[in-house]
GUDRENNU-265528 format. One line per 5 residues: number of its first residue (from 1); their letters; for each residue y, z, x of N, C-alpha, C. Coordinates in nm, 3 decimals, always signed. Layout:
# GUDRENNU-265528
NUM> a> Y:Z:X:Y:Z:X:Y:Z:X  ... .
***
This chain:
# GUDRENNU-265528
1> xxxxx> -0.181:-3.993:-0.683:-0.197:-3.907:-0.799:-0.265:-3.778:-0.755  -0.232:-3.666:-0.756:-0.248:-3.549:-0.757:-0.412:-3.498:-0.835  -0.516:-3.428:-0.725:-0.641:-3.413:-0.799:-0.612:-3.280:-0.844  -0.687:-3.247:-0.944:-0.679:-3.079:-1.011:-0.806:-3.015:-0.894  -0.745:-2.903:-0.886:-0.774:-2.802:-0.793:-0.899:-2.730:-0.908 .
6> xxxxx> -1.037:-2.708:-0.815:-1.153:-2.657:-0.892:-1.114:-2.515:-0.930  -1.176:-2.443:-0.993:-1.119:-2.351:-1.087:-1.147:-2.201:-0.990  -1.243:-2.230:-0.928:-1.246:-2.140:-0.814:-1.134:-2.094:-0.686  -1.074:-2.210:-0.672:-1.007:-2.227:-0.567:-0.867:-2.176:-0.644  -0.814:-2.165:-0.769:-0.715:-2.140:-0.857:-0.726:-2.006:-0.860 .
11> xxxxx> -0.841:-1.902:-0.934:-0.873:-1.820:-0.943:-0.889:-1.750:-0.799  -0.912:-1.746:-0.649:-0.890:-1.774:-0.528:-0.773:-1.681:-0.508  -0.664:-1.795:-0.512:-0.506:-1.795:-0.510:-0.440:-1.658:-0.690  -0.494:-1.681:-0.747:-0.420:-1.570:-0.800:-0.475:-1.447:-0.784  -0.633:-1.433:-0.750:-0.648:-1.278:-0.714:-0.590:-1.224:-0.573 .
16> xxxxx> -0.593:-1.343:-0.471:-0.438:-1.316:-0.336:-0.338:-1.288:-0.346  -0.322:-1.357:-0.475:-0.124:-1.323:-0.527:-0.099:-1.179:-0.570  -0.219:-1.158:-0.666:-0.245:-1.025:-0.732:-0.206:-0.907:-0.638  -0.302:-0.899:-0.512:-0.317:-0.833:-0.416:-0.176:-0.823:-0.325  -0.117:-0.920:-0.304:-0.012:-0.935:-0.237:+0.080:-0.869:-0.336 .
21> xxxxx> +0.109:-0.867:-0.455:+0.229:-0.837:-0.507:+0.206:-0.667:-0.511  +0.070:-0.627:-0.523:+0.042:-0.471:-0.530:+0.135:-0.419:-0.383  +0.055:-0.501:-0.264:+0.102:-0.468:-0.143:+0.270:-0.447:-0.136  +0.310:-0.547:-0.173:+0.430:-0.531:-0.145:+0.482:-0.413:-0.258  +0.479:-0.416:-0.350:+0.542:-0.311:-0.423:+0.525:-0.185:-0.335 .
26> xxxxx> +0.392:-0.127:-0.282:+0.369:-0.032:-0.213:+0.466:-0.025:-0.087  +0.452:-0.179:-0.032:+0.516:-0.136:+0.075:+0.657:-0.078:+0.094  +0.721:-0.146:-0.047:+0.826:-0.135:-0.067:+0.909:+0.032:-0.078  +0.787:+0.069:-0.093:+0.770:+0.204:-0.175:+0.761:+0.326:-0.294  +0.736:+0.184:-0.366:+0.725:+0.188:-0.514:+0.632:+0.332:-0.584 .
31> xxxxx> +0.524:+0.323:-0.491:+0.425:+0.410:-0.522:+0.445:+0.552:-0.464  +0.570:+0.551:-0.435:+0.632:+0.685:-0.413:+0.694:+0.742:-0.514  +0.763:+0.649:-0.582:+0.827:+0.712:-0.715:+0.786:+0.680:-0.784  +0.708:+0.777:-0.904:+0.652:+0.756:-1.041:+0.719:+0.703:-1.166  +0.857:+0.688:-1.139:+0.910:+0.526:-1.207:+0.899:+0.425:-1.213 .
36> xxxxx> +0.867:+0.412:-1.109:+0.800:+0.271:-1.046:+0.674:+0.222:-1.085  +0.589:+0.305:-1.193:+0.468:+0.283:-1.190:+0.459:+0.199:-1.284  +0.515:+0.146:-1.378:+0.503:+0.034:-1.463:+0.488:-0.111:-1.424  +0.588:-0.099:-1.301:+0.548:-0.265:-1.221:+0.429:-0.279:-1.142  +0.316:-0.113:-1.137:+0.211:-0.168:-1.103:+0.150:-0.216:-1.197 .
41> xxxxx> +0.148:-0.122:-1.318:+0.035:-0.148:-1.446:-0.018:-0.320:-1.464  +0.071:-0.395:-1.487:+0.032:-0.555:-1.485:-0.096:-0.570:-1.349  -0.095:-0.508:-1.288:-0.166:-0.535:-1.134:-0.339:-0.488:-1.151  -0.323:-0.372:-1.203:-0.430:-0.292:-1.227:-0.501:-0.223:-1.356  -0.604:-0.244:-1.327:-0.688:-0.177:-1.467:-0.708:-0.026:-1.432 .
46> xxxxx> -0.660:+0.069:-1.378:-0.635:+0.171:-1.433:-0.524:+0.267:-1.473  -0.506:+0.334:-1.597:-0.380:+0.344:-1.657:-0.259:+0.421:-1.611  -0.292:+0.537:-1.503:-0.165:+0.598:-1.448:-0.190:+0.604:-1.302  -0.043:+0.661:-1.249:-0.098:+0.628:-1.102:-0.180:+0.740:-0.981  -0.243:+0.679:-0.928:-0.337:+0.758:-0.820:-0.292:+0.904:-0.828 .
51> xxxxx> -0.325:+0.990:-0.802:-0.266:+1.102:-0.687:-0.294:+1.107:-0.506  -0.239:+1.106:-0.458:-0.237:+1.094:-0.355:-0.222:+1.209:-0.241  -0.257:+1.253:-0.181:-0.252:+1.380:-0.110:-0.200:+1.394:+0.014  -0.184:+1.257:+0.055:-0.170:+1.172:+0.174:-0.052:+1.044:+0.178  +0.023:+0.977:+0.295:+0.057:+0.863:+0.274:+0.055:+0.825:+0.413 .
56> xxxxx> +0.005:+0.668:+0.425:-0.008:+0.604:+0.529:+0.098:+0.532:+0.545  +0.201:+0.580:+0.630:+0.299:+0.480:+0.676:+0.290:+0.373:+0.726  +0.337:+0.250:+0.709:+0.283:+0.142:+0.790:+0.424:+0.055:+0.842  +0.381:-0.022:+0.994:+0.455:-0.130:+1.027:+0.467:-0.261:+0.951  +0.389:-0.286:+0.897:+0.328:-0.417:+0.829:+0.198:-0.430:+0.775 .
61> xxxxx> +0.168:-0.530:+0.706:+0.039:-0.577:+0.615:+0.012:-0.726:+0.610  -0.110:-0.746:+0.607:-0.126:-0.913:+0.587:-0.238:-0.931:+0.508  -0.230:-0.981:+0.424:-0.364:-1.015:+0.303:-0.443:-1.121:+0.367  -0.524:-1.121:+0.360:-0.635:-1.241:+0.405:-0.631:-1.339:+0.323  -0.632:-1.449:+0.354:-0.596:-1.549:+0.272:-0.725:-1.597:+0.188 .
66> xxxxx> -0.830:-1.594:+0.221:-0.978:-1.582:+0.144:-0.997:-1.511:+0.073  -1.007:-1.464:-0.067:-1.078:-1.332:-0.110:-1.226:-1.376:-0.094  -1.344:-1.261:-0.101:-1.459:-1.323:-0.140:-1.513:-1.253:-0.236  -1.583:-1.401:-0.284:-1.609:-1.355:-0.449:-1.757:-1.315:-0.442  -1.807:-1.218:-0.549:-1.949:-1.150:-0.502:-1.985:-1.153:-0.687 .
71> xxxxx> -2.108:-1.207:-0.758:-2.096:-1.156:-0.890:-1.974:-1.134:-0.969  -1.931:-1.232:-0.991:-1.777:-1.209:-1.075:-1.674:-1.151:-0.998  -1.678:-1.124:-0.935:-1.589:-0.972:-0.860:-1.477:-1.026:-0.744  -1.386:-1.015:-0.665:-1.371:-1.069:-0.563:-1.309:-0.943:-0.468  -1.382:-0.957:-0.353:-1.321:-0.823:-0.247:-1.164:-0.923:-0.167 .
76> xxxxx> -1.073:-0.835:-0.146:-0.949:-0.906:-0.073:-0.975:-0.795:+0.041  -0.948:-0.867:+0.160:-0.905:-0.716:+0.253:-0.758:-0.743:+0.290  -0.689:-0.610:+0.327:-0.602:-0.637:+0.366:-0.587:-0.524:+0.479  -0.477:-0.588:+0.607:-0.492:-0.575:+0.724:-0.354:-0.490:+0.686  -0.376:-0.370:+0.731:-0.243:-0.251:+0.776:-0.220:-0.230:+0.925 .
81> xxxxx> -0.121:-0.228:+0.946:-0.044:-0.181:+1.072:-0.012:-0.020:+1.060  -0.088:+0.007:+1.065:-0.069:+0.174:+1.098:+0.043:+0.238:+1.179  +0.131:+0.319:+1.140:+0.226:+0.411:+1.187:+0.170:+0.576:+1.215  +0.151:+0.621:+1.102:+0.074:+0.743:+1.084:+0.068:+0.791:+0.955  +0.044:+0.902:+0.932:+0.039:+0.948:+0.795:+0.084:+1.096:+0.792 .
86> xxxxx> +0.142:+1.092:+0.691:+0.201:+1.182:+0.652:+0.133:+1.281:+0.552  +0.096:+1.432:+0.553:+0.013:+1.522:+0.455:+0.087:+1.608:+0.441  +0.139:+1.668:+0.317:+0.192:+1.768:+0.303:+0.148:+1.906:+0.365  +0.013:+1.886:+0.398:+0.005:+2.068:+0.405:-0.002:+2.095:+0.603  -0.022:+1.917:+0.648:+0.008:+1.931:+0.804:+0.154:+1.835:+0.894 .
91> xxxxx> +0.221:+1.822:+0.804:+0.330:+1.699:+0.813:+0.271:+1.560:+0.877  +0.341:+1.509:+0.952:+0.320:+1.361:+1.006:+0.223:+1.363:+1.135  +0.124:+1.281:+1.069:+0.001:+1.273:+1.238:+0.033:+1.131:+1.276  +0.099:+1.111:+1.380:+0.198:+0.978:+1.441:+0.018:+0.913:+1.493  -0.009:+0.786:+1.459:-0.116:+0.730:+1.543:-0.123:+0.643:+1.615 .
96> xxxxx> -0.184:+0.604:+1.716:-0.186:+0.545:+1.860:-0.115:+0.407:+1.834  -0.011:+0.411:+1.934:+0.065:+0.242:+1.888:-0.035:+0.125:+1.874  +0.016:+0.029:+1.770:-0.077:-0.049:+1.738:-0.253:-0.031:+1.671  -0.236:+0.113:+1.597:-0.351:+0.114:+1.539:-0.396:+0.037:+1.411  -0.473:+0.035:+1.344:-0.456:-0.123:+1.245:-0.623:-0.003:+1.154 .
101> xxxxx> -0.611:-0.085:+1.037:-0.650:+0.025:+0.946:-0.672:-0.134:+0.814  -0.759:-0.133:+0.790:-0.824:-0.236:+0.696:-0.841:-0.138:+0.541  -0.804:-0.243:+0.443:-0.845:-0.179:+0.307:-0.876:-0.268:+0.258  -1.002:-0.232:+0.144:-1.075:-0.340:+0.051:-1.031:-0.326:-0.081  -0.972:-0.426:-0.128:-0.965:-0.405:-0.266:-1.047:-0.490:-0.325 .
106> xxxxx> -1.065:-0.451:-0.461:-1.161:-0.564:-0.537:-1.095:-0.587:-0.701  -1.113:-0.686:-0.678:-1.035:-0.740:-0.829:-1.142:-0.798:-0.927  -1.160:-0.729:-1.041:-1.199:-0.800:-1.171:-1.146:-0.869:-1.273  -1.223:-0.977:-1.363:-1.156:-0.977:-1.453:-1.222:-0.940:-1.600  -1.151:-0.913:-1.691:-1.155:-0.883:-1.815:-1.073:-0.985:-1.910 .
111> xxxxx> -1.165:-1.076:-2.018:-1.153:-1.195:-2.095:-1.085:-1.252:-2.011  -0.980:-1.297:-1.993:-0.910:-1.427:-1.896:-0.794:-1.328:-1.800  -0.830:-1.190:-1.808:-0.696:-1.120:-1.664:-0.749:-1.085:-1.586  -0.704:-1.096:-1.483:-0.764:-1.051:-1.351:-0.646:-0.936:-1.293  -0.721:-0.820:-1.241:-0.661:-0.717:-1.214:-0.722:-0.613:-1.066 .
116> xxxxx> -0.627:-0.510:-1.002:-0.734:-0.462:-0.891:-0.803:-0.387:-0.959  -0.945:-0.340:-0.982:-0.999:-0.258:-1.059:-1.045:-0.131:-0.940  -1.010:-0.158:-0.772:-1.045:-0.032:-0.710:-1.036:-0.077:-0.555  -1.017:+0.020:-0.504:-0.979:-0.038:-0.321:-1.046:+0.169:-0.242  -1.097:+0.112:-0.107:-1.167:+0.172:-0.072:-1.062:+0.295:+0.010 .
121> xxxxx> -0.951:+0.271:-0.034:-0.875:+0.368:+0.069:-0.691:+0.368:-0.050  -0.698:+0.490:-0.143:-0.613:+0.415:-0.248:-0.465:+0.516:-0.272  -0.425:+0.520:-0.076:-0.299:+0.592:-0.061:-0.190:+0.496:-0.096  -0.074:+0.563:-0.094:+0.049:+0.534:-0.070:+0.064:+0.427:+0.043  +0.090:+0.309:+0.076:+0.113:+0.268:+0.220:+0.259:+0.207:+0.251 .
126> xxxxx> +0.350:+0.330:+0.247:+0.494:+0.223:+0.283:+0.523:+0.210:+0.397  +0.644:+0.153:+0.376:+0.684:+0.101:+0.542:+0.756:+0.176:+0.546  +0.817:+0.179:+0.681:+0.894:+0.328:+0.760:+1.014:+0.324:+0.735  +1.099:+0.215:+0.642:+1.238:+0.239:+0.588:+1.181:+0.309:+0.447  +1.107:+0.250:+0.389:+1.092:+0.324:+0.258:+1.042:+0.491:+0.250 .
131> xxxxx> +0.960:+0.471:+0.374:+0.932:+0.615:+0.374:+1.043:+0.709:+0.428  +1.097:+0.713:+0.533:+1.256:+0.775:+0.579:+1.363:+0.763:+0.471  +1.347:+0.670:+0.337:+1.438:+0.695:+0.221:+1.372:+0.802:+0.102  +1.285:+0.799:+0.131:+1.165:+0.869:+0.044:+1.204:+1.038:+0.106  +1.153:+1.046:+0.244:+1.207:+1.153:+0.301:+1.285:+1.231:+0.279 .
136> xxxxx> +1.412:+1.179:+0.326:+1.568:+1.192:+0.308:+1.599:+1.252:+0.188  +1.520:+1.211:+0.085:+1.581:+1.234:-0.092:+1.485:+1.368:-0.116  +1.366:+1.413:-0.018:+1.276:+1.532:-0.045:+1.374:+1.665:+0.006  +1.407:+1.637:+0.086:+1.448:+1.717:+0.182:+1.568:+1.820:+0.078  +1.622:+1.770:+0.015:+1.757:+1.879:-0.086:+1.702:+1.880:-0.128 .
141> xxxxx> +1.592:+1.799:-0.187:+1.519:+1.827:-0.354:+1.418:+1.937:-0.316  +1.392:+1.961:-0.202:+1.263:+2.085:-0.216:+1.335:+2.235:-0.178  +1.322:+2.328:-0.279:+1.289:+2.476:-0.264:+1.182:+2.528:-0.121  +1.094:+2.467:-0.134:+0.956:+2.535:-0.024:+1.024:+2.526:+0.096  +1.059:+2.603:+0.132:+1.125:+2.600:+0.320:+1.032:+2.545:+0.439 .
146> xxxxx> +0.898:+2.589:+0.388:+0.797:+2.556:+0.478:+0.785:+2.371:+0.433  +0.752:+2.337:+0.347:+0.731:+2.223:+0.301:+0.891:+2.127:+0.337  +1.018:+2.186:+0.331:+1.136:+2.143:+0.378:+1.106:+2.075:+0.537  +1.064:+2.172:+0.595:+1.054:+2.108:+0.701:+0.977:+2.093:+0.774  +0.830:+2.034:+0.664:+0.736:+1.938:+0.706:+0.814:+1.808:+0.687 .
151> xxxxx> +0.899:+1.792:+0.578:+0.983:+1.682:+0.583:+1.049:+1.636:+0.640  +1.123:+1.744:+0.747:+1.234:+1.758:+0.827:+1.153:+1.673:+0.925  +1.042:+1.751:+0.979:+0.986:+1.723:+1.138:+0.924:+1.555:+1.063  +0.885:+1.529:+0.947:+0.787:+1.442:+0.988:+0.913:+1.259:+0.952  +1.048:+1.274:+0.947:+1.140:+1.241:+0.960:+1.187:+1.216:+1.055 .
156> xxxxx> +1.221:+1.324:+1.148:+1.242:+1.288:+1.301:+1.157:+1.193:+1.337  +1.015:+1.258:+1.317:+0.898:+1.178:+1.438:+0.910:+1.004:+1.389  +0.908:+0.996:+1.213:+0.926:+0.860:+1.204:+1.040:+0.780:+1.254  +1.165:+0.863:+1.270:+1.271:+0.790:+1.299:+1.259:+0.732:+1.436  +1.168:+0.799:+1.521:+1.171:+0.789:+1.647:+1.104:+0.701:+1.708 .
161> xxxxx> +1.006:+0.649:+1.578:+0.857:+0.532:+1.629:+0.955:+0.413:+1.601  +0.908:+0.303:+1.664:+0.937:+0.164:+1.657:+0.867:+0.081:+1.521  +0.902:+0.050:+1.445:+0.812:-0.051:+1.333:+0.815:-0.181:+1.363  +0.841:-0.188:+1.470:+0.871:-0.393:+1.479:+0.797:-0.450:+1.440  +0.733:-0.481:+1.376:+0.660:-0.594:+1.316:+0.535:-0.647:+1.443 .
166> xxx> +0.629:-0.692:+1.528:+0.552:-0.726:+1.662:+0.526:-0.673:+1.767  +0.509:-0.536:+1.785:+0.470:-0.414:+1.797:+0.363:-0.418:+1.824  +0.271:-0.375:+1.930:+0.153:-0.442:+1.994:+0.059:-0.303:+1.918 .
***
C-alpha cells in the first residue's frame, strides 16, 4: 500500500515543476515574443513581462532537483550553459566554451498558489535554435541599418558556435 508523501516533499516537487516549466518556455523562446506572455502569467506573480536589454543565449539548463525552502519561500537554482549574449547596442559577446552561469529563482506562495515571485538574473535565456529563429524574423523587420546588422553579425557568430548539449 502506497504511503502519502509529507506535504513538504509535494510542495518540493511542484515549486521544481514550476521552475522547470518557466525554463523551458524561455528556453523555448517564448520570452522573446510578447505573445507568448500569457503562458508565463500562470508561473509568476508579476503581471507583464520583464524588459530586457539583454539576452543570454544558452546550450542547455538543468534545475536542481532540491529547492530550498527558507521562511515560507523556496530558492530553486538553476544551472545555464552559457553561449553568449546578445545586446542590442553591442551585438553578440560569444563566451568562453563551456561557460555555465547559475540563476536563483525564488518562489512564493499566496493562499494555496505557488508562483516565481523573482530570480536574481531575469533575462531572456533561449537556446540557439530559438534565438537564430528569433534573429532571422528581426532582420526584414528592422528599419535601423545599424541595428540590422547587429542582427546580421550576431547570427553568423551564433550559427557558427556548437550547442551540443555535451559540449564541454
Amino acid at each position: 500500500m502506497p504511503t502519502a508523501r509529507p506535504q513538504e516533499d509535494i510542495t518540493g516537487v511542484q515549486v521544481r515543476e514550476i521552475v522547470s516549466k518557466y525554463c523551458r518556455l524561455d528556453y523555448e523562446g517564448a520570452r522573446l515574443d510578447p505573445q507568448m506572455w500569457s503562458k508565463f502569467q500562470p508561473l509568476v506573480w508579476w503581471t507583464k513581462a520583464p524588459e530586457a536589454s539583454k539576452i543570454n543565449v544558452i546550450a542547455r539548463y538543468t534545475v536542481d532537483p532540491e529547492p530550498v525552502e527558507n521562511h515560507g519561500k523556496f530558492s530553486v537554482t538553476v544551472h545555464y550553459r552559457l553561449l553568449g549574449t546578445f545586446d542590442p547596442t553591442l551585438g553578440y559577446i560569444r563566451e568562453p566554451e563551456g561557460a555555465n552561469q547559475d540563476v536563483y529563482y525564488s518562489v512564493t506562495q499566496e493562499n494555496t498558489e505557488w508562483r516565481i515571485a523573482d530570480s536574481d538574473n531575469n533575462l531572456p535565456h533561449p537556446s540557439r535554435a530559438a534565438m537564430i529563429k528569433w534573429l532571422t524574423a528581426q532582420i526584414p523587420a528592422t528599419q535601423d541599418e545599424t541595428l540590422k546588422g547587429r542582427y546580421q553579425g550576431a547570427l553568423e557568430h551564433i550559427q557558427q558556435q556548437s550547442a551540443s548539449p555535451f559540449a564541454k
